[in-house]
DSSP file (Angstrom, degrees, kcal/mol; ACC not computed):
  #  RESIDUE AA STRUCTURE BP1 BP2  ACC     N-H-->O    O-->H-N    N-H-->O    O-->H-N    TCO  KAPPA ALPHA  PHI   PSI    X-CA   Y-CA   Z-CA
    1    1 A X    >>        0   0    0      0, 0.0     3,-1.4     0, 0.0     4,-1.1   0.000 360.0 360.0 360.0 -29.8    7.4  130.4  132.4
    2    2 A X  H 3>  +     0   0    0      1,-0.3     4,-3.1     2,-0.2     5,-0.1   0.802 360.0  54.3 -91.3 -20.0    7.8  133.5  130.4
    3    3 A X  H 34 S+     0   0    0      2,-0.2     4,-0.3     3,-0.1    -1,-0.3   0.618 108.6  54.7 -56.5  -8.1   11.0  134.4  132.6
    4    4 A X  H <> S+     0   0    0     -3,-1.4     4,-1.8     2,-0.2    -2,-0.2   0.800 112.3  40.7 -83.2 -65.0   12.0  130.7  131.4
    5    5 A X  H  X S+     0   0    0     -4,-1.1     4,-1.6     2,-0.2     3,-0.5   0.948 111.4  57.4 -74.2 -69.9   11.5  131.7  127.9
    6    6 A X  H  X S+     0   0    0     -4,-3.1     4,-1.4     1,-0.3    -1,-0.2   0.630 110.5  38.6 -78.6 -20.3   13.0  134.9  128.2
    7    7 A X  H  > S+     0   0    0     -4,-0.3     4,-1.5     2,-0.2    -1,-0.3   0.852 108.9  59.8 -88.6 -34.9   16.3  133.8  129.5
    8    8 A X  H  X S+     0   0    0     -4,-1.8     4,-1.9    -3,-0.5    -2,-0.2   0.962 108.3  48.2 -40.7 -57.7   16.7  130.8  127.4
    9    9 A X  H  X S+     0   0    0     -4,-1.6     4,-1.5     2,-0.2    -2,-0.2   0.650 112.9  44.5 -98.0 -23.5   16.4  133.3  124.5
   10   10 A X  H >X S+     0   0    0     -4,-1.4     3,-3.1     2,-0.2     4,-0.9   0.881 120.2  43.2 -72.7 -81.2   19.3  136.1  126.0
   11   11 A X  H 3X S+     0   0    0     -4,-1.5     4,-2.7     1,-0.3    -2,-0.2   0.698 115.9  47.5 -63.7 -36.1   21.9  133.1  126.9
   12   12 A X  H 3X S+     0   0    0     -4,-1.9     4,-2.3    -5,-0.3    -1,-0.3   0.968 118.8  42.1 -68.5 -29.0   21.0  131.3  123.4
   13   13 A X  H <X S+     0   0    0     -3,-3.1     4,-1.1    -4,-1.5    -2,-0.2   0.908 114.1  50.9 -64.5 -34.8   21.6  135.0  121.7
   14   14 A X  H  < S+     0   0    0     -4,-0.9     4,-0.2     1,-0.2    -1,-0.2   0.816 118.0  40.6 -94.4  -3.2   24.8  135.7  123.9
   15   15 A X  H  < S+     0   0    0     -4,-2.7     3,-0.5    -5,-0.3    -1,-0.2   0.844 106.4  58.7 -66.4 -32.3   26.1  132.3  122.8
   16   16 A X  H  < S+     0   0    0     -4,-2.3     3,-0.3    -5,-0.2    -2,-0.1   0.808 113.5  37.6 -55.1 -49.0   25.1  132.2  119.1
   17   17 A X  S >X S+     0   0    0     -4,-1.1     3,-0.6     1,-0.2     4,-0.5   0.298  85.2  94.5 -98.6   3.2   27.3  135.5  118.3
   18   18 A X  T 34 S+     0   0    0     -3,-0.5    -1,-0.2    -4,-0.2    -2,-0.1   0.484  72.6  62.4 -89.9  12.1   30.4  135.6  120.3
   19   19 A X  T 34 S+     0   0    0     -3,-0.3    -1,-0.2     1,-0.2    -2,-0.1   0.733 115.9  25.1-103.1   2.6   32.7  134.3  118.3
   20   20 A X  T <4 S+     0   0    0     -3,-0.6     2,-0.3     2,-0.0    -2,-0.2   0.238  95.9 100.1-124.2   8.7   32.5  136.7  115.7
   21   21 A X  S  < S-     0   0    0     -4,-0.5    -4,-0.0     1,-0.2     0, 0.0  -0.789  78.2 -84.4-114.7 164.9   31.4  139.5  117.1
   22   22 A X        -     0   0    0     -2,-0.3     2,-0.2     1,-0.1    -1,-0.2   0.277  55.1 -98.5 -29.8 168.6   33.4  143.0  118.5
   23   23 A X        -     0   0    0     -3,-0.1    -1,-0.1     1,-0.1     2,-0.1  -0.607  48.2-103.2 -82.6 162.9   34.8  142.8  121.9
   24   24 A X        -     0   0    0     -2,-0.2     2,-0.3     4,-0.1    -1,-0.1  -0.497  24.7-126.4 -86.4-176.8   32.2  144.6  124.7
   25   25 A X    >>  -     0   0    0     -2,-0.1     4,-0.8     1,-0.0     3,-0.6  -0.607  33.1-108.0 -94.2 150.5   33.0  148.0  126.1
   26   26 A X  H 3> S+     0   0    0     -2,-0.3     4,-1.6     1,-0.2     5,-0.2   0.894 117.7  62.6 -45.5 -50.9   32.9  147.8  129.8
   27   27 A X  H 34 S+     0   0    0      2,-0.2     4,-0.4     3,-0.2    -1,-0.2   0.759 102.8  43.3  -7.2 -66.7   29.8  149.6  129.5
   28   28 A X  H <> S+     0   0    0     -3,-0.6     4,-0.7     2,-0.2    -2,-0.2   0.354 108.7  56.3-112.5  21.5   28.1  147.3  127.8
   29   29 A X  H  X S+     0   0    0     -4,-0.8     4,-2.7     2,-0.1    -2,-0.2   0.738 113.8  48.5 -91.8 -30.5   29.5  143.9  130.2
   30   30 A X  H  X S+     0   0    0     -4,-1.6     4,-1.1     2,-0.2     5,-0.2   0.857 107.5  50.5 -97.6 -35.0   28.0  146.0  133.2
   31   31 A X  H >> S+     0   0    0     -4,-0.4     4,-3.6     2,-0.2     3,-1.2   0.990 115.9  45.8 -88.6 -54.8   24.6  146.6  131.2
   32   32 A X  H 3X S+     0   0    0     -4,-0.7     4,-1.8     1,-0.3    -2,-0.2   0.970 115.3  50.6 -46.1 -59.3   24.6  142.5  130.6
   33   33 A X  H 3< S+     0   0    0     -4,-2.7     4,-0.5     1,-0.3    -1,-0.3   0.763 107.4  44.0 -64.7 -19.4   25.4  142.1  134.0
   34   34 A X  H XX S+     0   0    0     -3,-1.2     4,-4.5    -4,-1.1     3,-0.7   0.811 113.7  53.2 -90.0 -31.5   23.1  143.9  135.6
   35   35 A X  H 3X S+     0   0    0     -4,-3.6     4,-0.8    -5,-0.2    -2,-0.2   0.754 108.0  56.4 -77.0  -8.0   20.3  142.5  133.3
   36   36 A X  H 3X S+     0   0    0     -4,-1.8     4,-0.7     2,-0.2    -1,-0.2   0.448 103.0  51.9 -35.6 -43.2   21.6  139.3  134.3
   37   37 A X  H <> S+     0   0    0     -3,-0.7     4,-2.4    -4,-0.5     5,-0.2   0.692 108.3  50.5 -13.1 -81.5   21.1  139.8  137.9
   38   38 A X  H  X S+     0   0    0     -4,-4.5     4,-2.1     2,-0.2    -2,-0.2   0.839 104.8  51.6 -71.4 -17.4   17.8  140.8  137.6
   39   39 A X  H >X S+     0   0    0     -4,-0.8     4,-2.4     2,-0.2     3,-0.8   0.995 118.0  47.2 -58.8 -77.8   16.5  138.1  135.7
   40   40 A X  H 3X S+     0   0    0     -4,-0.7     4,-3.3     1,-0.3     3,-0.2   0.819 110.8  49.0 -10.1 -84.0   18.3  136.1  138.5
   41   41 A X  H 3X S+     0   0    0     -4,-2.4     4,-1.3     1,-0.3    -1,-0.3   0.852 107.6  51.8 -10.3 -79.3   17.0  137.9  140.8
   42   42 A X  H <X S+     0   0    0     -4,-2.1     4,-0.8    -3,-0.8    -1,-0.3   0.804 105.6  62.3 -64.4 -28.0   13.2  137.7  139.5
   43   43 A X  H  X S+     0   0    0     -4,-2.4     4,-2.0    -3,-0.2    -1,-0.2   0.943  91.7  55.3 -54.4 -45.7   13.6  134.3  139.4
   44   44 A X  H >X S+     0   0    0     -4,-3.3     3,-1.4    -5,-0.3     4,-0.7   0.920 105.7  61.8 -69.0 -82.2   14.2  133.8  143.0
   45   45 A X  H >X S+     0   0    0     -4,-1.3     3,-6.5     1,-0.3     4,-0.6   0.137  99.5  62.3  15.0-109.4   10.8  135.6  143.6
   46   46 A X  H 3X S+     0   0    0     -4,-0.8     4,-2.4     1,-0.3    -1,-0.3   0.253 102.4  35.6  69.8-132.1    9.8  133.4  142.0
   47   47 A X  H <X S+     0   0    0     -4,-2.0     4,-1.1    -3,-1.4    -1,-0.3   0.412 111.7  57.6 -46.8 -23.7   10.4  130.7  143.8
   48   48 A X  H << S+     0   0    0     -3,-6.5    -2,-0.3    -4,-0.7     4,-0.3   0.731 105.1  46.8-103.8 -26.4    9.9  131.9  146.8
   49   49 A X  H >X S+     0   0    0     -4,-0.6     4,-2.7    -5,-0.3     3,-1.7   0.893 112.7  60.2 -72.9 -27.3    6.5  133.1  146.4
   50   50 A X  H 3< S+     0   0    0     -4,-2.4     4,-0.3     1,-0.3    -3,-0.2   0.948 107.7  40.6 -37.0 -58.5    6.0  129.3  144.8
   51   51 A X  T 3< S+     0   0    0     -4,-1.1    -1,-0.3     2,-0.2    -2,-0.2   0.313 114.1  54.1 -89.6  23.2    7.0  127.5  147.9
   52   52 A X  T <4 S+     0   0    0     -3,-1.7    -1,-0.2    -4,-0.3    -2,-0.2   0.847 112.4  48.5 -81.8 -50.1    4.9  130.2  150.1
   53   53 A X  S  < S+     0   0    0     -4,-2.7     2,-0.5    -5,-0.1    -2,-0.2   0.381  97.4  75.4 -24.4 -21.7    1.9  129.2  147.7
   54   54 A X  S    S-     0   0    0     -4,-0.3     2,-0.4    -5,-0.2     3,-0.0  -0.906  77.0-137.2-135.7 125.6    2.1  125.6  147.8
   55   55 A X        -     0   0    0     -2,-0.5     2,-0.9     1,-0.1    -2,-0.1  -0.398  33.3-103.2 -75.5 127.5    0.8  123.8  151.1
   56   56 A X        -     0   0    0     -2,-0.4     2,-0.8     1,-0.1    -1,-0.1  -0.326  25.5-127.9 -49.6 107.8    3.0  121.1  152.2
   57   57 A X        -     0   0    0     -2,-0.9     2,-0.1     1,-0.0    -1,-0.1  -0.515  22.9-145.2 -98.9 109.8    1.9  117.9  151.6
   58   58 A X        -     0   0    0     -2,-0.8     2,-0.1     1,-0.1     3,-0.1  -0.379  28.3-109.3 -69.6 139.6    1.8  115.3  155.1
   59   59 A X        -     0   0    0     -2,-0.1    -1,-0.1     1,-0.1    -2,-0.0  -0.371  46.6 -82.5 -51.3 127.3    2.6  112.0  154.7
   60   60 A X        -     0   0    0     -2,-0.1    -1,-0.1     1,-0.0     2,-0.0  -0.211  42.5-123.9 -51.1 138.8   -0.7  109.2  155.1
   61   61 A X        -     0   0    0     -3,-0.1     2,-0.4     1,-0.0    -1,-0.0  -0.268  30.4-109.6 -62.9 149.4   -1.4  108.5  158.7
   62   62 A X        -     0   0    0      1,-0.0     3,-0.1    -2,-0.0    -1,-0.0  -0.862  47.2-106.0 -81.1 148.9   -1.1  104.3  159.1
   63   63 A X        -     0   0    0     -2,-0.4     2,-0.4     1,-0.1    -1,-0.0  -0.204  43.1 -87.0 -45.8 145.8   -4.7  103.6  159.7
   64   64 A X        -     0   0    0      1,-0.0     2,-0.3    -2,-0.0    -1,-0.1  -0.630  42.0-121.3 -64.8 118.6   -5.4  102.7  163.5
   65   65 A X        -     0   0    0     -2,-0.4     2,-0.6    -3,-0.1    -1,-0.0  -0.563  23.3-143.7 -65.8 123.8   -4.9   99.1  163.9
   66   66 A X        -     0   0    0     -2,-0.3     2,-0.4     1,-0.0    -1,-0.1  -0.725   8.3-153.9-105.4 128.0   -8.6   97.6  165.2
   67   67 A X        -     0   0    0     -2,-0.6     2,-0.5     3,-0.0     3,-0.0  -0.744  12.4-164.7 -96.1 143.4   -7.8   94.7  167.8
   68   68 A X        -     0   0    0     -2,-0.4    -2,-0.0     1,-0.1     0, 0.0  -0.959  35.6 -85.8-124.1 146.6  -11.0   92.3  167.5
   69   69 A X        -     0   0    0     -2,-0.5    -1,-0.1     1,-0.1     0, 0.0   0.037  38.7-106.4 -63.3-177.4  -11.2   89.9  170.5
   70   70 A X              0   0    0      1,-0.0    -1,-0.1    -3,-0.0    -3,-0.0   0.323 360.0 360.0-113.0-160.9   -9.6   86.4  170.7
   71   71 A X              0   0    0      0, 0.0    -2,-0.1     0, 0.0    -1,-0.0   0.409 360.0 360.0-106.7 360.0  -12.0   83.3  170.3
């Protein structure tokens, strides 16, 4: 969750301030982008150690039908 948190709060900051603010340096588009990436990145972790963690859950057997003799 706290990767969750932590990316909500960069994408709401890099929305909040771009319409007023300087253009970036190339520099600092490649520093965003690489921190961008790894948050990416760490997410799929993630997710893949989630679905190794979590057993697979089978569908209920039908119960065995019991045939009882006739009359």
């Amino acid at each position: 969750m706290k990767i969750c948190r932590t990316a909500a709060f960069v994408l709401a900051g890099a929305f909040t301030g771009t319409a007023s603010a300087a253009p970036l340096s190339p520099a600092d588009r490649d520093t965003i982008r690489q921190q961008q990436q790894h948050l990416l990145e760490q997410s799929q972790q993630q997710r893949d150690e989630l679905e190794r963690a979590t057993p697979l859950a089978r569908p209920p057997q039908p119960a065995p039908e019991v045939s009882t003799p006739g009359p």
